[in-house]
C-alpha positions in Angstrom: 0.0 0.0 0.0 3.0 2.2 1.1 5.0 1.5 -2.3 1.3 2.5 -4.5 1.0 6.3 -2.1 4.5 6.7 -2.5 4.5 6.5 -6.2 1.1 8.8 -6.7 3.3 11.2 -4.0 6.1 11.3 -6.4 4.3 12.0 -9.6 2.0 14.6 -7.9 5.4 16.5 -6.6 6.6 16.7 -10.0 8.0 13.5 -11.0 10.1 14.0 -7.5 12.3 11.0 -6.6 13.4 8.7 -3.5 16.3 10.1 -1.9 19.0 9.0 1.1 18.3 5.8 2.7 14.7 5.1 0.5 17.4 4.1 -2.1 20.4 3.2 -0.5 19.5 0.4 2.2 17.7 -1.6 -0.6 20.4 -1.7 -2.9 22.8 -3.2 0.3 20.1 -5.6 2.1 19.0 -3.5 4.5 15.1 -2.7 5.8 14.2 1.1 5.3 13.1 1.5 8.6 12.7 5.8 9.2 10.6 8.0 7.3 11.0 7.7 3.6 13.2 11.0 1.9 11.9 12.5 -1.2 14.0 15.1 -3.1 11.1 17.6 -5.2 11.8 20.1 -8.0 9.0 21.9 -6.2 9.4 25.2 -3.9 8.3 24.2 0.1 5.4 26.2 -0.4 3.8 24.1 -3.1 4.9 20.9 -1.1 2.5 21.8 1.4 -0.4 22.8 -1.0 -0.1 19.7 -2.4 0.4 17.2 0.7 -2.7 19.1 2.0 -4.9 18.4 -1.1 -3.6 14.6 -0.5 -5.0 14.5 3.2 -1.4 14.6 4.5 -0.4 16.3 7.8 2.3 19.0 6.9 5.2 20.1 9.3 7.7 22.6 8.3 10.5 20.7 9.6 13.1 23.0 7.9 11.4 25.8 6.0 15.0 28.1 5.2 16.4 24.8 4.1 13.9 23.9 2.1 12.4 20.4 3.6 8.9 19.8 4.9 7.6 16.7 6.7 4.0 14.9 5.2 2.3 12.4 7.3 -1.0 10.5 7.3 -1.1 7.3 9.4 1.5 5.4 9.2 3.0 6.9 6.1 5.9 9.6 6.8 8.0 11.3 3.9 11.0 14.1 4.5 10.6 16.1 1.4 13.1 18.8 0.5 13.4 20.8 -2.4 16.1 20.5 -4.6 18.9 22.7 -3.9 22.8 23.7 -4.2 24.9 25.6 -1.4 25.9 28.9 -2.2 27.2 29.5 1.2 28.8 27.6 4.6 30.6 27.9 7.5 31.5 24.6 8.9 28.0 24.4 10.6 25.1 26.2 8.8 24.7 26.0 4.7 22.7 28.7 3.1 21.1 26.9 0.1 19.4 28.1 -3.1 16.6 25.7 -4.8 17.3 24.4 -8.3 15.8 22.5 -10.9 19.5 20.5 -11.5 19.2 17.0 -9.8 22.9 16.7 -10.7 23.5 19.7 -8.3 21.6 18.2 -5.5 23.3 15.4 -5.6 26.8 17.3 -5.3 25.7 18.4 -2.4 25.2 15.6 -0.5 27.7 14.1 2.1 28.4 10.5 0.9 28.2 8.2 -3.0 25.7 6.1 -1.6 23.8 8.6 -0.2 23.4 10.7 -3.1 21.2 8.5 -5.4 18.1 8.6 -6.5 14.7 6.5 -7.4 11.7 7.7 -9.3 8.5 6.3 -9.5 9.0 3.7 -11.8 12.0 2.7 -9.9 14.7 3.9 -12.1 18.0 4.9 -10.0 19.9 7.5 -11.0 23.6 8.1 -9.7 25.5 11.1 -10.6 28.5 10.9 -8.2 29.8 7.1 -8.3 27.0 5.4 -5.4 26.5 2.1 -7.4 30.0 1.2 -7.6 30.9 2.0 -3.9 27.8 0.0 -3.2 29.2 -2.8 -5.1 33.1 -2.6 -4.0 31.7 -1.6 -1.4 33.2 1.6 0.2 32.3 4.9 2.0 33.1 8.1 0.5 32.6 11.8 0.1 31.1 13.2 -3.0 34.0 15.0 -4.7 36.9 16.2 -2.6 36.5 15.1 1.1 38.4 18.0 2.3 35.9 20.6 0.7 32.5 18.3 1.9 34.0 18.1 5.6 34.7 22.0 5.9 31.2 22.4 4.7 29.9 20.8 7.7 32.1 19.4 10.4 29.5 17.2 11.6 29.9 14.9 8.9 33.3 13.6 10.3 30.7 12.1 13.1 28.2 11.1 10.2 31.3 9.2 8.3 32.0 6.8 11.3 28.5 6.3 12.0 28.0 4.8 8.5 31.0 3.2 9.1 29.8 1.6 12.3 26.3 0.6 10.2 27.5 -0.1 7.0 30.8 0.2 5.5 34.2 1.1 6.4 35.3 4.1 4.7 38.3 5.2 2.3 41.7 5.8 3.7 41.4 9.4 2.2 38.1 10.2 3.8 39.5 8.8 7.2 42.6 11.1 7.0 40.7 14.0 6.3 38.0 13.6 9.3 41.5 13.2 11.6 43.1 16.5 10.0 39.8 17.9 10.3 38.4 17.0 13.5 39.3 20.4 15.4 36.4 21.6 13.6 33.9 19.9 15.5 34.7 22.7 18.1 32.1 24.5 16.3 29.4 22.3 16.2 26.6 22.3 18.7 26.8 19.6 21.5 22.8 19.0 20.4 24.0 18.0 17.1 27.0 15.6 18.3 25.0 14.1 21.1 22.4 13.3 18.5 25.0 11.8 15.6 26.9 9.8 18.7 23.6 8.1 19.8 22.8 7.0 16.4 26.2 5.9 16.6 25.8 4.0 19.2 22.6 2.0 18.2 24.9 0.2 15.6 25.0 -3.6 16.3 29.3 -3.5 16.2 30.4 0.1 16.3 33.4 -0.7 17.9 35.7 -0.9 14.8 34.7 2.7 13.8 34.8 4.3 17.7 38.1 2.9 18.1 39.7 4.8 14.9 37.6 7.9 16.6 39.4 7.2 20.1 43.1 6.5 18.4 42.6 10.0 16.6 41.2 11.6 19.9 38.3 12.4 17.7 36.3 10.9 21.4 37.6 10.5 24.3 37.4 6.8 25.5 37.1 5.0 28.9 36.6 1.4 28.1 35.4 -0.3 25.0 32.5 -3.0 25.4 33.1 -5.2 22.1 30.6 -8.3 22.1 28.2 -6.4 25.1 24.7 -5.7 24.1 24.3 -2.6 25.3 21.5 0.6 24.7 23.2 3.6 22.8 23.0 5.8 26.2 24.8 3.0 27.8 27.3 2.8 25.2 27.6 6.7 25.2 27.9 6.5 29.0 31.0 4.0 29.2 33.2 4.8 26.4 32.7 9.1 26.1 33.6 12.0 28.4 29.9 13.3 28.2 30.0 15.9 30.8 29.8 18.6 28.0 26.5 16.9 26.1 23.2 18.6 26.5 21.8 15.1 28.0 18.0 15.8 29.7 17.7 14.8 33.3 16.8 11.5 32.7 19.7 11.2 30.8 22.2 12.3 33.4 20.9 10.0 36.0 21.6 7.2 33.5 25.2 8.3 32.8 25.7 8.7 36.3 24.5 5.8 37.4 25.9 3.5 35.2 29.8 4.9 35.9 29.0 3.2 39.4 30.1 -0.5 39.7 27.4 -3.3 40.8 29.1 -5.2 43.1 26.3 -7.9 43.7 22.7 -8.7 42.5 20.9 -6.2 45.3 22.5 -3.5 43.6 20.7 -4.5 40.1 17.2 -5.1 42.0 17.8 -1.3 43.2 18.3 0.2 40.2 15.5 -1.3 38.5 13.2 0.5 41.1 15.2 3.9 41.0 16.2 4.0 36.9 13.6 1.0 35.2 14.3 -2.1 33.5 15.8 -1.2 30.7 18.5 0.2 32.8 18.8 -2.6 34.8 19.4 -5.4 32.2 22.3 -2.7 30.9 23.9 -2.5 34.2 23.4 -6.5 34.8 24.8 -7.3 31.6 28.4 -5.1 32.1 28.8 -5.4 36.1 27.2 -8.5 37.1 27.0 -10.7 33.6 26.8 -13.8 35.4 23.2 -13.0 36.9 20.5 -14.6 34.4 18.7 -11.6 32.6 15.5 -13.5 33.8 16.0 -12.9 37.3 15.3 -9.0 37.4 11.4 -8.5 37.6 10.2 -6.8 34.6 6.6 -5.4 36.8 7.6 -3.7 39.7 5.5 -3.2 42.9 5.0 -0.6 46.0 6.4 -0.6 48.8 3.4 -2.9 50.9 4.2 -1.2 54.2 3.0 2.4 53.9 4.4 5.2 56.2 1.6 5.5 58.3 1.9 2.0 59.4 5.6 1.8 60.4 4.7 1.8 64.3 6.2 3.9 67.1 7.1 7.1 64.9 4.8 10.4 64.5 4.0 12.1 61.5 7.0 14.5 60.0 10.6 13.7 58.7 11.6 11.2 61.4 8.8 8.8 59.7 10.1 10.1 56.2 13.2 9.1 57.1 12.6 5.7 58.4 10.5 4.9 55.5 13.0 5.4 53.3 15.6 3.3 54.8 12.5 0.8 55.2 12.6 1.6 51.2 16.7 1.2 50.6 16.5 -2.5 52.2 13.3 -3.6 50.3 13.8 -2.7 46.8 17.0 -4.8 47.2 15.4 -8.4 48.2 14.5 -10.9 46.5 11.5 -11.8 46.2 10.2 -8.9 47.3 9.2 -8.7 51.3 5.4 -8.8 52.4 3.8 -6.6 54.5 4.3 -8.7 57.4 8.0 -9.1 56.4 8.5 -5.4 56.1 7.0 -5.1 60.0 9.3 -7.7 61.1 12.8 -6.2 59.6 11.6 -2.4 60.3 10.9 -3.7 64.3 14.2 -5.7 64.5 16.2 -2.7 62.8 14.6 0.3 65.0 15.1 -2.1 68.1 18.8 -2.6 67.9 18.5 1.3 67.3 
């Protein structure tokens, strides 16, 4: 159903075509598995006319730059009008619109990104994608040196193909190492987001370890073989004290720089930072304990704080309840009621 919409959508944008990984991940074996990217002779403006009249939902993801985001249940398309650079800076690119798919596809960052797939499934490859598909090989469209100082953030976009799909060039390596000083002036929003993405490859390790060699990150440890989340991964192997990370996201760094020592420790974090979290932490500190063994529903406390005995309303019961709290969240399985009475009695006795 997806393939038919998508087709109407490209003839109705002006005989637009498929664009970035629409094109690319087929051609290699790989599921297209994010919003599909459509490249459009079309001016924004018309985009949205158009996706309106089709009973899409339209988002002006990047109006200056030309790209505007169509949805309507399940379907999702980035489209972007074609365009050429006429000026950057190493972080920002102000673009002009063109009717030249030859110039769009100069512009992009990588071969086997700059293809493109019309309706009737034609591809069409200005730049060299096919054959570094088929070699197969990473590289820069044209003169690596030029695309890098264009935008320094595609030294972290290279190794994060790398680490997906293919190792790169010896050229295009060398030049994100001469280059990487540049990344100075990128956001910390932008590298946070291109390290995660990073990070969810299944064997990034290859590619992060070039980046540590070259000080292009700075490592702690590497986890080869260790299923791990990408905020794990991000958490163990770079300094991310400088990263924008939300709250959430700085508990989880935190927490998982501090070693479990023994399975209490897992059962405690699984209350304080979720599951998720804890199956991470089990599987680096404590690998021997089976996954199965950390409880995926977690409970309450069954004691409540107005039934500890012998203590009045105010902090003193705060307090006790959550030392009560500390010692139950790491037992298992977890205390009753009547067990909680018994250890809170015992422990406020000796006190």
């Amino acid at each position: 159903m997806q393939v038919v919409c998508v087709s109407r959508l490209l003839k109705k944008l002006g005989n637009a075509r498929i664009v970035g990984g629409g094109v690319r991940n087929p051609l290699i074996g790989r599921p297209v598995k994010e919003e599909i990217d459509i490249a459009t002779p079309f001016a924004p403006e018309r985009v949205m006319r158009i996706g309106r009249e089709l009973g899409y939902g339209v988002v002006p993801l990047k109006i200056d730059h030309g790209t505007v985001l169509l949805v309507r249940g399940k379907e999702k398309y980035e489209v972007t009008t074609l365009r050429r650079d006429v000026l950057t800076d190493g972080r920002w690119a102000k673009v002009q619109y063109t009717r030249s798919w030859r110039q769009d596809a100069e512009r992009r960052d990588f071969t086997i990104n700059a293809m493109s797939m019309d309706a009737k499934g034609k591809i069409y490859d200005y730049v060299g994608g096919l054959d570094d598909i088929k070699i197969p090989i990473l590289r820069f469209v044209g003169d690596p040196i030029v695309r890098i100082k264009e935008d320094y953030l595609r030294i972290l976009r290279l190794f994060r193909f790398w680490a997906h799909y293919v190792q790169p060039g010896q050229q295009d390596i060398a030049a994100c190492i001469k280059l990487k000083d540049g990344l100075q002036k990128i956001s910390q929003e932008r590298i946070l987001a291109e390290m995660l993405k990073l990070y969810t490859a299944e064997n990034p390790w290859p590619a992060v370890k070039v980046m540590v060699e070259n000080n292009i990150v700075v490592q702690n440890t590497i986890q080869e073989g260790k299923i791990l989340s990408p905020l794990t991964r991000l958490a163990l192997t770079v300094d991310a004290s400088a990263l924008p990370l939300s709250r959430a996201q700085k508990n989880w760094v935190t927490q998982m720089k501090v070693p479990a020592k023994e399975f209490s420790d897992i059962l405690a974090v699984n209350h304080t930072h979720g599951y998720n979290f804890a199956i991470d932490y089990a599987r680096w500190y404590l690998p021997e304990i089976p996954e199965e063994r950390i409880p995926k529903v977690l409970h309450k406390c069954p004691l409540l704080p107005s039934e500890m005995p012998n203590v009045e309303s105010g902090p003193e019961m705060g307090r006790r309840f959550k030392e009560l709290h500390h010692w139950w969240i790491r037992q298992w399985p977890l205390p009753n009621k009547a067990q909680c009475l018994t250890w809170y009695n015992e422990y406020y006795k000796q006190k």
